[in-house]
MARDREN-910117 format. One line per 8 residues: number of its first residue (from 1); for each residue x, y, z of N, C-alpha, C. Coordinates in nm, 3 decimals. Example, Ala and Ser with C-alpha at 12.3 -4.5 7.8 and 13.67 -1.06 7.14 Angstrom:
<atoms>
1> 1.319/-0.569/0.780/1.230/-0.450/0.780/1.320/-0.330/0.780 | 1.285/-0.225/0.708/1.367/-0.106/0.714/1.290/0.003/0.787
</atoms>
This chain:
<atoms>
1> 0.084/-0.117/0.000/0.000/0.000/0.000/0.089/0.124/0.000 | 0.063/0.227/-0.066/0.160/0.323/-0.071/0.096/0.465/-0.021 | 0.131/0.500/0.107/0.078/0.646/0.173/0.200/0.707/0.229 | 0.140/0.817/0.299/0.265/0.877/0.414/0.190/0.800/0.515 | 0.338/0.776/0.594/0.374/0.735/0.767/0.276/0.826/0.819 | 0.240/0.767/0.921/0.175/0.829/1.035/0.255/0.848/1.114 | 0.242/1.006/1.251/0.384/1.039/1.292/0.377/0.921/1.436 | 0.322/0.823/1.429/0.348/0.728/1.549/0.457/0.624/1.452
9> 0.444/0.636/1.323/0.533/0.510/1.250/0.698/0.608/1.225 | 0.747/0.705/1.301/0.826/0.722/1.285/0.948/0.672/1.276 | 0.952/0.603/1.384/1.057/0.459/1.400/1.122/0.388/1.266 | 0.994/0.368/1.222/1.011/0.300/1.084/1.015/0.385/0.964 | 0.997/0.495/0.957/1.063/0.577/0.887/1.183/0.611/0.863 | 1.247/0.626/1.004/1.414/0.627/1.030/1.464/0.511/1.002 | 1.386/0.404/1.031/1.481/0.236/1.025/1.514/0.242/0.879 | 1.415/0.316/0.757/1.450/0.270/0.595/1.511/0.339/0.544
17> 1.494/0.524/0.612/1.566/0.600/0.630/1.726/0.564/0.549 | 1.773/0.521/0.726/1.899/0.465/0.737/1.954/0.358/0.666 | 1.855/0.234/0.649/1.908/0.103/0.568/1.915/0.175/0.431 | 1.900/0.260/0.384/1.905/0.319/0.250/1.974/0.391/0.215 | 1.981/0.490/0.342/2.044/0.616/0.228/2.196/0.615/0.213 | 2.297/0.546/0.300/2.449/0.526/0.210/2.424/0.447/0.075 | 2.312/0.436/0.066/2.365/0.369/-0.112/2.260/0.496/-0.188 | 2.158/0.538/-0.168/2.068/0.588/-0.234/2.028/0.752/-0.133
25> 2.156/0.853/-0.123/2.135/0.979/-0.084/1.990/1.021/-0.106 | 1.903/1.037/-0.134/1.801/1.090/-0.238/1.667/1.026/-0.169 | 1.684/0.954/-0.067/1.589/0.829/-0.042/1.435/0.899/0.005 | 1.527/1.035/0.117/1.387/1.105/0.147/1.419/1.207/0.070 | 1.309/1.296/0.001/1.361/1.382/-0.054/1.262/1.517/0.056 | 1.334/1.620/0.056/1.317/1.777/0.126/1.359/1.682/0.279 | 1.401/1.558/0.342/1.423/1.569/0.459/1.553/1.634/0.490 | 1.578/1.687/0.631/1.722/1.706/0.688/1.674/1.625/0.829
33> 1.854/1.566/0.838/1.836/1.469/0.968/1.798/1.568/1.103 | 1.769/1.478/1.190/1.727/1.528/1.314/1.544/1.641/1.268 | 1.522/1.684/1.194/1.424/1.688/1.147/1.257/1.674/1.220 | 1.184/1.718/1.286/1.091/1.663/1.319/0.971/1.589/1.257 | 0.915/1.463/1.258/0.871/1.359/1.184/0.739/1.448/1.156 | 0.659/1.549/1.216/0.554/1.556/1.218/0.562/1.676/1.108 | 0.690/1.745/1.106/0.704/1.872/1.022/0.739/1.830/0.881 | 0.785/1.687/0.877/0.864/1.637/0.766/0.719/1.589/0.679
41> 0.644/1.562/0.722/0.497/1.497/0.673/0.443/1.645/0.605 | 0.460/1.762/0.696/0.355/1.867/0.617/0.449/1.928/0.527 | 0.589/1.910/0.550/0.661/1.984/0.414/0.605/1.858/0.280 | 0.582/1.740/0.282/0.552/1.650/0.215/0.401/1.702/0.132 | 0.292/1.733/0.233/0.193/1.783/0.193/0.220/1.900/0.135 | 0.286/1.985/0.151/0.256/2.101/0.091/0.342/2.097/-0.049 | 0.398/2.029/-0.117/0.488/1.983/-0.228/0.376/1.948/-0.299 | 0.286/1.782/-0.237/0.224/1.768/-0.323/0.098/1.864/-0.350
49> 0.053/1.974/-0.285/-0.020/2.093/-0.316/0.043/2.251/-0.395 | 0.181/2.150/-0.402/0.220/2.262/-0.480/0.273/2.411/-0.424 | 0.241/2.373/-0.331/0.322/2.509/-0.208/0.442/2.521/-0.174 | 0.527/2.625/-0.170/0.643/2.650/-0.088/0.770/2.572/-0.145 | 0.728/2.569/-0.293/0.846/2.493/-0.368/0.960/2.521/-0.389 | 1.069/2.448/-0.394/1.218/2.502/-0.407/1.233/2.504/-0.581 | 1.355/2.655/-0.578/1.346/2.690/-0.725/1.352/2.550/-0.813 | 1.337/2.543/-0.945/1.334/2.406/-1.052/1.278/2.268/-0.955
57> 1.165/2.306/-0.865/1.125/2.156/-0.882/0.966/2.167/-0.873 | 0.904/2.081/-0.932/0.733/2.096/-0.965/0.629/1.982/-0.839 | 0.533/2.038/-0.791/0.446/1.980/-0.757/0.482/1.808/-0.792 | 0.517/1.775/-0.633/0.500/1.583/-0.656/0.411/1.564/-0.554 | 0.369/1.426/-0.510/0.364/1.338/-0.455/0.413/1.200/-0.433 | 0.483/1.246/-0.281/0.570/1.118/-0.215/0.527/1.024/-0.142 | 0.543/0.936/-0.137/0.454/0.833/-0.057/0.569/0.701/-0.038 | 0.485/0.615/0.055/0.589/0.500/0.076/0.518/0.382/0.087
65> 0.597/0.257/0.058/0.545/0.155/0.043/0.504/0.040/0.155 | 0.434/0.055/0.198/0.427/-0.072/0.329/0.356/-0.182/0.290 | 0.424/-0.302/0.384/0.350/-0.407/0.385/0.394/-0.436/0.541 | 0.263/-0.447/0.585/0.204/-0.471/0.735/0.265/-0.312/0.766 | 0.384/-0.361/0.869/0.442/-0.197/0.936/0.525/-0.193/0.922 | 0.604/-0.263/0.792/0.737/-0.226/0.778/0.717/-0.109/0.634 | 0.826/-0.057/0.590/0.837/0.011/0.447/0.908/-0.012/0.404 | 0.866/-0.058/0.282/0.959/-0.158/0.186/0.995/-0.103/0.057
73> 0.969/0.038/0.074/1.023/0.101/-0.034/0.950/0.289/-0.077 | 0.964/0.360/-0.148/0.918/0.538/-0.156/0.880/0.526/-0.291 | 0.806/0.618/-0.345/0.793/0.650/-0.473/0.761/0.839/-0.493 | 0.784/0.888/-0.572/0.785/1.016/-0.607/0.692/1.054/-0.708 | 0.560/1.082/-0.726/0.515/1.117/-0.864/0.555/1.269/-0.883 | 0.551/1.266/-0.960/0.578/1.460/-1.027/0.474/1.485/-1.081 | 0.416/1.572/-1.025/0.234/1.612/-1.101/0.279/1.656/-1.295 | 0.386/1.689/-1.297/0.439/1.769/-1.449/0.579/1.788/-1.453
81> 0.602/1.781/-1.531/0.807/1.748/-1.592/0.818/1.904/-1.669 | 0.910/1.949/-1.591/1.032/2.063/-1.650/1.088/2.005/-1.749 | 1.180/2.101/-1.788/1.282/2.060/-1.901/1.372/1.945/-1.806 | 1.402/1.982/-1.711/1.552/1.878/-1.619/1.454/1.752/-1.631 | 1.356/1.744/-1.542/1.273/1.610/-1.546/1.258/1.546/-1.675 | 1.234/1.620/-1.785/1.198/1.610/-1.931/1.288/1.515/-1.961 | 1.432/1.577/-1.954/1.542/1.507/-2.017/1.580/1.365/-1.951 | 1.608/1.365/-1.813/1.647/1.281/-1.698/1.561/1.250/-1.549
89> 1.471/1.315/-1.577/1.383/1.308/-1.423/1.288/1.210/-1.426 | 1.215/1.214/-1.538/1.102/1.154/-1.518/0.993/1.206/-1.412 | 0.872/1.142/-1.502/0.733/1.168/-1.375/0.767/1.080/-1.224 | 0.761/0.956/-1.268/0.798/0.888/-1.133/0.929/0.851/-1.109 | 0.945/0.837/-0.972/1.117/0.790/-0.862/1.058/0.688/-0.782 | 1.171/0.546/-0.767/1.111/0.521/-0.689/1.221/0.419/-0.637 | 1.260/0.390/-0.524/1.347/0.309/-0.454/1.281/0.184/-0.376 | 1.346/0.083/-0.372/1.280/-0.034/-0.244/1.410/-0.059/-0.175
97> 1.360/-0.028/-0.001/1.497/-0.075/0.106/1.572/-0.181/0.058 | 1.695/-0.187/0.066/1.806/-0.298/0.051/1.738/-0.462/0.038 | 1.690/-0.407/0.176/1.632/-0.573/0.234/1.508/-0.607/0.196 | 1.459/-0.510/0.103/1.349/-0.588/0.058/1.355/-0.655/-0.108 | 1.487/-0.595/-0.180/1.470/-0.573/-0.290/1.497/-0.739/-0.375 | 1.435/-0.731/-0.514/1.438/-0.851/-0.589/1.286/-0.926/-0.453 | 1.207/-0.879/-0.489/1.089/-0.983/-0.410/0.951/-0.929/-0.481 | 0.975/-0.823/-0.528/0.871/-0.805/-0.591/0.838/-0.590/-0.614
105> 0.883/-0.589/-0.490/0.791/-0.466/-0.432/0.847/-0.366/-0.542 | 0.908/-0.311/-0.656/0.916/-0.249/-0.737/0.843/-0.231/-0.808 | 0.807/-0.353/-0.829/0.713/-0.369/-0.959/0.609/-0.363/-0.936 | 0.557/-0.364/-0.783/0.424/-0.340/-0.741/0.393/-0.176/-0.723 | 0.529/-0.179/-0.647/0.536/0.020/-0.634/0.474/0.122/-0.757 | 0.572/0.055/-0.847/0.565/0.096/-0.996/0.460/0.109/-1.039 | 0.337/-0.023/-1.058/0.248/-0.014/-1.151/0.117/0.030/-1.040 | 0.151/0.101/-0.890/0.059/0.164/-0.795/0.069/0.327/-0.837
113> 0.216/0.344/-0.837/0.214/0.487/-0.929/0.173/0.536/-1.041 | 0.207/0.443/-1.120/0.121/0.503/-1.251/-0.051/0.508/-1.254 | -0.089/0.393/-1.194/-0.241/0.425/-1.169/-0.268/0.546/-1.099 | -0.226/0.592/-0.966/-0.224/0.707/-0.861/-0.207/0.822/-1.017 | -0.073/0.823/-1.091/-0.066/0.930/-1.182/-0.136/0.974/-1.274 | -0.251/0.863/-1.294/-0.321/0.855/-1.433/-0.475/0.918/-1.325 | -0.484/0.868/-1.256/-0.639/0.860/-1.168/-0.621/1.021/-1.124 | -0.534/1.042/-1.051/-0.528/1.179/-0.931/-0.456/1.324/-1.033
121> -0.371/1.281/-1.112/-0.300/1.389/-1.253/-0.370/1.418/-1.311 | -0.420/1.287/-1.394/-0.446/1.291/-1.539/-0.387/1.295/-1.627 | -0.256/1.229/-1.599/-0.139/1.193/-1.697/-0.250/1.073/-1.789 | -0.156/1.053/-1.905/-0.183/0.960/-1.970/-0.075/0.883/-2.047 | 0.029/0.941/-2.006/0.162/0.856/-2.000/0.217/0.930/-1.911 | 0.294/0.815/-1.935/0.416/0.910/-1.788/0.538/0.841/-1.866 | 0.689/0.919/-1.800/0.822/0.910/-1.852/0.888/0.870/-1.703 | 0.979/0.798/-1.741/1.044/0.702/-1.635/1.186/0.718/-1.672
129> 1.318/0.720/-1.586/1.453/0.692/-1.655/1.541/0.634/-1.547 | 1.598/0.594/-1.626/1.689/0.503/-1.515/1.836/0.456/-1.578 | 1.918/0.452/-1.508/2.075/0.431/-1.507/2.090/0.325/-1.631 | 2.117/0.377/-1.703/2.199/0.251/-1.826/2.224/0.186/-1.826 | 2.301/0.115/-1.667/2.328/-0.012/-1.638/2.275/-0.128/-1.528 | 2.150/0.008/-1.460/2.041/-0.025/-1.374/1.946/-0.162/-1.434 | 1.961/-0.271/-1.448/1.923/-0.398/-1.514/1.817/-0.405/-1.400 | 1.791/-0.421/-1.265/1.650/-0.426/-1.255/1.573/-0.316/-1.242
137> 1.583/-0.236/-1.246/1.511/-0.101/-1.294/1.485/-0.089/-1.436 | 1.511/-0.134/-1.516/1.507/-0.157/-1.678/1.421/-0.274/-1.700 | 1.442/-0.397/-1.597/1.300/-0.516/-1.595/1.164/-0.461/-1.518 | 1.193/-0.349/-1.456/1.091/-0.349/-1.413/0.948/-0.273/-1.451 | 1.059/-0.162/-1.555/0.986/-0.067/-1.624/0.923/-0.108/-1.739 | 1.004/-0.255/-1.801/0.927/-0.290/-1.930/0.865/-0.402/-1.854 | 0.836/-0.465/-1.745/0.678/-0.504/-1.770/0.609/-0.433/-1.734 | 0.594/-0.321/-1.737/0.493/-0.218/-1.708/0.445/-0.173/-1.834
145> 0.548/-0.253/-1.975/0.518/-0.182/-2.117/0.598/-0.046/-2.165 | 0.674/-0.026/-2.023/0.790/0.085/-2.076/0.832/0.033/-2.212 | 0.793/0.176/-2.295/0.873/0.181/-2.452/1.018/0.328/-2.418 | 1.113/0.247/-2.468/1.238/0.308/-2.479/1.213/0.422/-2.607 | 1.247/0.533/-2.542/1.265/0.669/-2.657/1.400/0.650/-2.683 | 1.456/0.696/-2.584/1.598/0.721/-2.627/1.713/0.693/-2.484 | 1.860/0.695/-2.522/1.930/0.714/-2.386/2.011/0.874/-2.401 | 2.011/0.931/-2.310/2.083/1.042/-2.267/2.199/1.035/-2.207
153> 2.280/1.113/-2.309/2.441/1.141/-2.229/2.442/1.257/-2.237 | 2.550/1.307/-2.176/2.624/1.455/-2.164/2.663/1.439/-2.039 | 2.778/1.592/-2.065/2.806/1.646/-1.912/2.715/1.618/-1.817 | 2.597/1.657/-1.797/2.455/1.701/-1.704/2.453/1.562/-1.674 | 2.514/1.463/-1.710/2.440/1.316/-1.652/2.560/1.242/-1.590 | 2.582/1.221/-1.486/2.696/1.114/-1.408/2.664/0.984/-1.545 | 2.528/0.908/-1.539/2.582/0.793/-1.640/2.463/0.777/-1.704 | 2.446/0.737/-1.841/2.354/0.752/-1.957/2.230/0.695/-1.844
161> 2.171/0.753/-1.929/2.004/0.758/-1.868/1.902/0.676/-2.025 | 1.803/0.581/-1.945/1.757/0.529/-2.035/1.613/0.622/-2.029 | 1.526/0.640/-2.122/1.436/0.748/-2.110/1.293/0.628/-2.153 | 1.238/0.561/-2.113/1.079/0.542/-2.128/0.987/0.588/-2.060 | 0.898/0.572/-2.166/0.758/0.623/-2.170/0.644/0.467/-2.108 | 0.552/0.477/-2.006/0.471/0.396/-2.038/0.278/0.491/-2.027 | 0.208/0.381/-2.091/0.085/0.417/-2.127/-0.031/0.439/-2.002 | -0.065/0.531/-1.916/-0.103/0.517/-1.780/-0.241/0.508/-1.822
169> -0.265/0.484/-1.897/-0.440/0.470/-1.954/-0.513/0.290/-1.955 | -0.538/0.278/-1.833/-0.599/0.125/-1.803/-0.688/0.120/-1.874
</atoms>
């Protein structure tokens, strides 16, 4: 199921927090550590309302993945793509903790976002990208029917970016 924590599940916010972010900096995005859990939820709300945004970034919604009371992974929709998102961002982000990963929960994450993007947006595709050499992030996007546009290099990119599109229209 993919929502925000409630500020009693904080615990477990910090536990995926932590199992994550030396590999994946990026894991929470607008948090700073020490942070209060209850303030970290309404900077969350007010992003996805589009409020109080930092320069170049657009209206998302963040949410996280649970099964029972653990979180097994985040996802990011972007209500609308800039040029940066355009090229390399994509509509959706989305990570699963260390310890959960290869079991499934990507691919569940995945095809919960695009419905959420298509139902609550009104996207009717959405753009996805991922690391060139990211092999399960690349399985996970084409069974979703990800069609490959193109890959992106340049300066602006640490490492080629694969750019699909999938069809959010059930």
């Amino acid at each position: 199921m993919l929502r925000l924590p409630r500020e009693e599940e904080a615990q477990e916010f910090l536990r995926a927090h932590r199992a994550t972010t030396p590999e994946v900096p990026n894991f929470l995005h607008y948090y700073e550590e020490g942070m209060p859990f209850a303030r970290y939820l309404e900077i969350l709300r007010q992003r996805a309302r589009g409020e109080q945004l930092p320069p170049h970034h657009v209206a998302s919604t963040f949410l996280f993945a649970f099964v029972a009371s653990r979180i097994v992974g985040r996802v990011s929709i972007r209500h609308e793509l800039d040029d940066f998102l355009l090229r390399v961002g994509g509509h959706i982000g989305y990570v699963v903790v260390p310890e959960f990963r290869r079991l499934g929960y990507a691919t569940a994450i995945l095809g919960r976002a695009v419905e959420i993007a298509h139902r609550d947006f009104g996207l009717e595709r959405v753009l996805l990208t991922c690391d060139d050499d990211n092999v399960g992030s690349i399985r996970t996007i084409e069974k979703h029917g990800g069609v490959l546009e193109n890959i992106v290099t340049g300066p602006d990119v640490a490492k080629p970016k694969r750019r699909y599109w999938i069809d959010a229209v059930c």
